[in-house]
VMD Tcl script that draws the C-alpha trace (Angstrom):
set ca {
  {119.46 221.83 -25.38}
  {116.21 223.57 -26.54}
  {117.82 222.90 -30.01}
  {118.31 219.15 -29.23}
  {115.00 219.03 -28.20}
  {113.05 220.69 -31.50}
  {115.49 218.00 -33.76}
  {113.79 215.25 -31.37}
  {110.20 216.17 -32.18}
  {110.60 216.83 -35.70}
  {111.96 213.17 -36.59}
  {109.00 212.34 -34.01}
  {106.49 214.35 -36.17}
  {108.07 212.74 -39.49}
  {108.25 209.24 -38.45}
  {104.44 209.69 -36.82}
  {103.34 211.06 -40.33}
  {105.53 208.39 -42.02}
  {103.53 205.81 -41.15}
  {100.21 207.16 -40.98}
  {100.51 207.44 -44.51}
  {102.20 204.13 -45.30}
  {99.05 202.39 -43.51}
  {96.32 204.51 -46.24}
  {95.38 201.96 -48.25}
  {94.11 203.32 -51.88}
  {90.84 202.43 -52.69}
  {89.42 202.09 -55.75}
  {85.21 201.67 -55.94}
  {84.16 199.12 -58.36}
  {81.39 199.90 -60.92}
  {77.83 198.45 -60.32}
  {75.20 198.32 -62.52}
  {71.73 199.88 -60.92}
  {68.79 197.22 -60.82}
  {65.55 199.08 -61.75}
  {62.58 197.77 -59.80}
  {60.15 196.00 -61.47}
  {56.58 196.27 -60.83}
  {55.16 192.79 -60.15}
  {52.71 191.42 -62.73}
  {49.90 189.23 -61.43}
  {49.06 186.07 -63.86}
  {45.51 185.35 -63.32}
  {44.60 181.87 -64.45}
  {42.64 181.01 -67.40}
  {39.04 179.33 -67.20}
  {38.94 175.93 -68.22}
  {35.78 174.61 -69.53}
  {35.47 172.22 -66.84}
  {35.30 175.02 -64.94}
  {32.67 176.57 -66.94}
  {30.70 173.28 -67.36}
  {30.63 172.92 -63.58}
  {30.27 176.62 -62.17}
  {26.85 178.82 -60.75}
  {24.64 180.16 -63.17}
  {21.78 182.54 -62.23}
  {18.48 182.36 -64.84}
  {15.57 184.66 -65.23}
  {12.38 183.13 -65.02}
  {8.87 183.63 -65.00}
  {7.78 187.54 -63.68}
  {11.69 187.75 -63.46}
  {12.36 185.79 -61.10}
  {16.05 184.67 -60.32}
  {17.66 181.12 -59.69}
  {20.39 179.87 -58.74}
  {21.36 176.73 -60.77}
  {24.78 174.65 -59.56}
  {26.02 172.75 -63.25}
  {27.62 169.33 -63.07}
  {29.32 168.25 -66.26}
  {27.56 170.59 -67.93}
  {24.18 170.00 -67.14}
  {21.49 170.54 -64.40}
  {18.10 168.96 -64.09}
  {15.69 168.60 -61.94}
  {13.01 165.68 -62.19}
  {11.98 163.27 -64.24}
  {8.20 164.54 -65.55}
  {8.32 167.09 -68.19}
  {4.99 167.75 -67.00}
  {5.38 168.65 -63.13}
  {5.76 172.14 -62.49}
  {9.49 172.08 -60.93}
  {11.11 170.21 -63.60}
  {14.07 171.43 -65.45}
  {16.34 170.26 -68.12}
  {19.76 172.66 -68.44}
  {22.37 172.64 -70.42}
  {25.52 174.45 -71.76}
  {25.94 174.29 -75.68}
  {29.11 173.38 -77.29}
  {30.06 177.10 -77.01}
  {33.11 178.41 -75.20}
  {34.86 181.41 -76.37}
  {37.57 182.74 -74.35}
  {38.63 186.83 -74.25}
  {38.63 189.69 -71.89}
  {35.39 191.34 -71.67}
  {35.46 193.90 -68.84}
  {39.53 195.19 -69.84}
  {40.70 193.91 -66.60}
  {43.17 191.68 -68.64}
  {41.99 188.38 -67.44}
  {40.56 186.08 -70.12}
  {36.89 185.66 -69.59}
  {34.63 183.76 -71.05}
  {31.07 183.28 -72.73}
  {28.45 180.67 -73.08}
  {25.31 179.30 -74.40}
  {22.58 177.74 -71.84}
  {19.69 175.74 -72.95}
  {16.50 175.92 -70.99}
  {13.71 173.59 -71.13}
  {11.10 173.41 -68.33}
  {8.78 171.03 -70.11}
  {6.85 171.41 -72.94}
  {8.47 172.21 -76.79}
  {10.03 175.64 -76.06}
  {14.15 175.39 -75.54}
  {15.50 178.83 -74.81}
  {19.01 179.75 -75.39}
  {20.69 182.34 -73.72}
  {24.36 183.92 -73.68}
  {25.80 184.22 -70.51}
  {28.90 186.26 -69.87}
  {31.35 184.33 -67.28}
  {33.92 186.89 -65.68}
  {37.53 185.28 -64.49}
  {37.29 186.34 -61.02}
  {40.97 185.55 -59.55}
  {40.97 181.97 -62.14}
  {37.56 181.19 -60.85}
  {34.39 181.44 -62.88}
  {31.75 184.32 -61.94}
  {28.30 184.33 -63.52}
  {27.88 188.39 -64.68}
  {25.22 189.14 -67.32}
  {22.80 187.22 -70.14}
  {21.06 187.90 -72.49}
  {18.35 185.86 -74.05}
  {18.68 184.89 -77.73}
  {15.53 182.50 -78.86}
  {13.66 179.68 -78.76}
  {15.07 177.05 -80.13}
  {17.98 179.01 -82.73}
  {20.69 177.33 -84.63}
  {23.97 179.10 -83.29}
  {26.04 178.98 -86.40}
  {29.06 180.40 -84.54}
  {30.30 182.21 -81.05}
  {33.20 184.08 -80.62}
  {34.79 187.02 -79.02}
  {36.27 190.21 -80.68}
  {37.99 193.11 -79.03}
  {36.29 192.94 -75.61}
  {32.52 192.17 -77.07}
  {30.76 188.76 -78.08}
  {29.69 188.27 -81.73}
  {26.93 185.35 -82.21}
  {25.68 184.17 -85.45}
  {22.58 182.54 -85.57}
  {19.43 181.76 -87.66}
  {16.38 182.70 -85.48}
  {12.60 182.92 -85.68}
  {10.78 185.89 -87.34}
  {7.77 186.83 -86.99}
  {6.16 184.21 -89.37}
  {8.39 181.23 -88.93}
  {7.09 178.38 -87.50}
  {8.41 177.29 -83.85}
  {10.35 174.44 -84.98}
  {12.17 175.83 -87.60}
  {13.61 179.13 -87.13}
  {14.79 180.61 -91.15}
  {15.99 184.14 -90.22}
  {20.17 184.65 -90.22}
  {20.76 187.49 -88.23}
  {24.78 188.48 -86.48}
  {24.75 190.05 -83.00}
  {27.32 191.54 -81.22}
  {27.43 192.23 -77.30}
  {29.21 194.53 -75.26}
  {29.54 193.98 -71.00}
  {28.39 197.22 -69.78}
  {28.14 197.96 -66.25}
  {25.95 194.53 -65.24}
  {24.12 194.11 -68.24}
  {25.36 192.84 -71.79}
  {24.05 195.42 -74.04}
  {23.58 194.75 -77.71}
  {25.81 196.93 -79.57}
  {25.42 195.84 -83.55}
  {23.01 193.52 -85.08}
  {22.23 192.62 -88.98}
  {19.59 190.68 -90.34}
  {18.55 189.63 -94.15}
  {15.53 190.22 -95.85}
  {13.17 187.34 -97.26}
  {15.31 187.83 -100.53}
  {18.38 187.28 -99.24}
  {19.51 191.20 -99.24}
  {20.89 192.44 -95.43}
  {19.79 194.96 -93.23}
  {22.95 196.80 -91.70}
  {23.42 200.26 -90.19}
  {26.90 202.09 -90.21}
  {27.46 204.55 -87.98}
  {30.54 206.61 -89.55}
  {30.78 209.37 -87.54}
  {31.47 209.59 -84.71}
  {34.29 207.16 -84.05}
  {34.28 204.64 -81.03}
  {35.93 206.11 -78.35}
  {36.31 209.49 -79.65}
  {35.78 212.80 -77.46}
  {32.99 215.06 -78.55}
  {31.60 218.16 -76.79}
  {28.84 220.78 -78.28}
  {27.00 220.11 -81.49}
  {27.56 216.38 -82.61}
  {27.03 215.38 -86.01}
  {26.39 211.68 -86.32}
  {25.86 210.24 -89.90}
  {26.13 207.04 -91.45}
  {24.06 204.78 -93.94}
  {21.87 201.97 -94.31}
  {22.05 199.19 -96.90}
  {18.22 198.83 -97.00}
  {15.77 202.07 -95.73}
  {13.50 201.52 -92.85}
  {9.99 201.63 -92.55}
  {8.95 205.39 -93.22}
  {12.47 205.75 -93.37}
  {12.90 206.25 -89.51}
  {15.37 205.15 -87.49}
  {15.39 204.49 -84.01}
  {18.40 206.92 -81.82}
  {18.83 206.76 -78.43}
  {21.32 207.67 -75.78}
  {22.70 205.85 -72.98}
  {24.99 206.98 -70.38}
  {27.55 204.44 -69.32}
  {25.26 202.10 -66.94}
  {23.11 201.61 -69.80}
  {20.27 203.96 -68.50}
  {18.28 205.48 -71.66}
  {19.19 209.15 -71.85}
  {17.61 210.40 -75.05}
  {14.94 208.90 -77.55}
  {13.72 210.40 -80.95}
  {13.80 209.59 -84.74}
  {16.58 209.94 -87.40}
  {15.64 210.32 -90.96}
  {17.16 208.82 -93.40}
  {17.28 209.82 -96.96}
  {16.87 207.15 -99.88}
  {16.06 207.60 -103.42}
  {13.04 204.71 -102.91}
  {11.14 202.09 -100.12}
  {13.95 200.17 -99.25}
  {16.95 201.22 -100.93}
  {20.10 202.28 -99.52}
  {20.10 205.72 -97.57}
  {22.16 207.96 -95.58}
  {21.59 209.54 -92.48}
  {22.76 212.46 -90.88}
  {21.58 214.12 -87.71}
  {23.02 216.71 -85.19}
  {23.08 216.12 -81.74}
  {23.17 218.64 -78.54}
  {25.72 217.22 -76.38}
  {24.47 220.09 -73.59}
  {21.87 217.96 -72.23}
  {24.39 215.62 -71.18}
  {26.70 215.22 -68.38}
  {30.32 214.71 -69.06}
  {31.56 211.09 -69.56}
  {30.60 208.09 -71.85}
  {27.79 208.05 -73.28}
  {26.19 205.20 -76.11}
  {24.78 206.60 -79.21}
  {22.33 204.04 -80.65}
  {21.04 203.90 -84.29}
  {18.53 201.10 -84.64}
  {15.76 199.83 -87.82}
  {12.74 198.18 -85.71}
  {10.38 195.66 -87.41}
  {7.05 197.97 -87.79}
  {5.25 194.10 -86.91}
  {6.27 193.60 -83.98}
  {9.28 195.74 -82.32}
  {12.42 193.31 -82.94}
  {15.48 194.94 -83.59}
  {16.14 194.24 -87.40}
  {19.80 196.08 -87.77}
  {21.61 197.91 -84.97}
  {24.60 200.32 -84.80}
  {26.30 202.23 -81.78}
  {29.48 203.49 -80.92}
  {30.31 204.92 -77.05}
  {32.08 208.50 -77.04}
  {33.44 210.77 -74.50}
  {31.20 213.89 -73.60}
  {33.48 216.84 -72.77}
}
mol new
graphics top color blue
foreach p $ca { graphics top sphere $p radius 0.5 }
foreach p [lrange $ca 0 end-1] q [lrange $ca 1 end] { graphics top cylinder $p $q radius 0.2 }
display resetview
């Protein structure tokens, strides 16, 4: 019986494990291929020049005063008599450059305005237009001349180049006969001007080169800066100063520059203490001022990184 009874439970135990196993089914996983996440790029829109030729623009006036001027097609004016003291006649030039200017990697543009408050004078300024989320933002200016003729306007790695024939010192009002190139560069809230050129009566041009250091580079201790000049300054003195990066003057003092006569080409070469200095960027400035009356005749400057 107690045999009988073990034979019982074994087939049990078999047939229990018999289908147990029969109802496994095999699987087998199927291969999937991972999906990296991607971060999510934000396309701000371009300006349009309707945009520009119907935004805000602020302009300095007399004792530095600020306005507020709203354009419409372009334009803004304000009454009909040249000769009453709250007319205005505004106007954007032909002018508009598009290109990032403050390496946010929105396009931005600039622009020319045309001021005339009565009277002969018509004073052009460049006005930097940041692309605030596709809409335009008035940001900086700088004033150019009265009455230039802007051969060209364009932007170039992140700063504004202008071309222009302006007034010197002994042209008269209405026709300006000096060619001179600027180039701008957004810093902080100002638009700094970062390399200028101008010719001589002859035809011959006035340009500093700043060859070392290099834009960008990182410096620390002694700095050597030194460069040349197609055409020696007066007394063969140049102009350095020192900005830190919100364009506050840091350092002022000459830079000698050493040409075999008046006016021929030169070198320079001048060491700088970088102790004096607190770390970050600073803009070294090389610059030939008219001994007449102050105006920059050639300009050089590159930004480094005080360590």
């Amino acid at each position: 019986m107690h045999k009988l009874r073990l034979s019982l439970l074994s087939s049990l135990l078999a047939w229990s494990l018999a289908c147990s196993l029969a109802s496994i089914v095999p699987l087998t996983p199927t291969p999937t291929a991972y999906v990296f996440p991607t971060n999510t790029v934000v396309v701000v829109p371009a300006l349009t020049v309707e945009q520009l030729q119907n935004a805000e623009y602020t302009l300095i006036g007399f004792a530095d005063a600020s306005t507020l001027y709203k354009f419409t097609d372009g334009t803004f004016t304000r009454g009909a008599d040249p000769s009453a003291v709250d007319y205005a006649d505004l106007r954007l030039l032909d002018f508009f450059p598009m290109g990032d200017l403050n390496e946010d990697g929105a396009r931005d543009a600039a622009v020319l305005i045309a001021e005339n408050y009565g009277g002969t004078g018509v004073f052009v300024s460049i006005h930097v237009v940041l692309n605030d989320n596709g809409q335009p933002r008035d940001s900086a200016s700088y004033m150019i001349d009265d009455r230039p003729q802007i051969n060209a306007l364009e932007i170039r790695n992140g700063e504004i180049f202008l071309d222009a024939i302006v007034h010197d010192l002994d042209d008269p009002m209405c026709c300006p006969a000096s060619p001179v190139t600027r180039a701008f560069r957004l810093i902080g809230n100002s638009l700094a001007l970062v390399n200028a050129s101008s010719q001589t009566p002859g035809g011959l041009s006035r340009v500093i080169t700043i060859e070392s250091p290099l834009d960008g580079q990182e410096v620390s201790g002694a700095l050597v800066i030194r460069g040349n000049v197609t055409i020696s300054p007066f007394e063969n003195n140049l102009a350095l100063r020192v900005y830190n990066e919100n364009g506050n003057e840091l350092f002022v003092g000459p830079v000698n520059v050493d040409a075999a006569d008046l006016g021929a080409p030169g070198t320079f070469n001048v060491t700088l203490d970088l102790g004096a200095f607190p770390p970050g960027r600073i803009r070294i400035e090389l610059s030939d001022l008219s001994a007449a009356d102050g105006s920059v005749l050639a300009l050089d400057s590159v930004m480094v990184i005080v360590r």
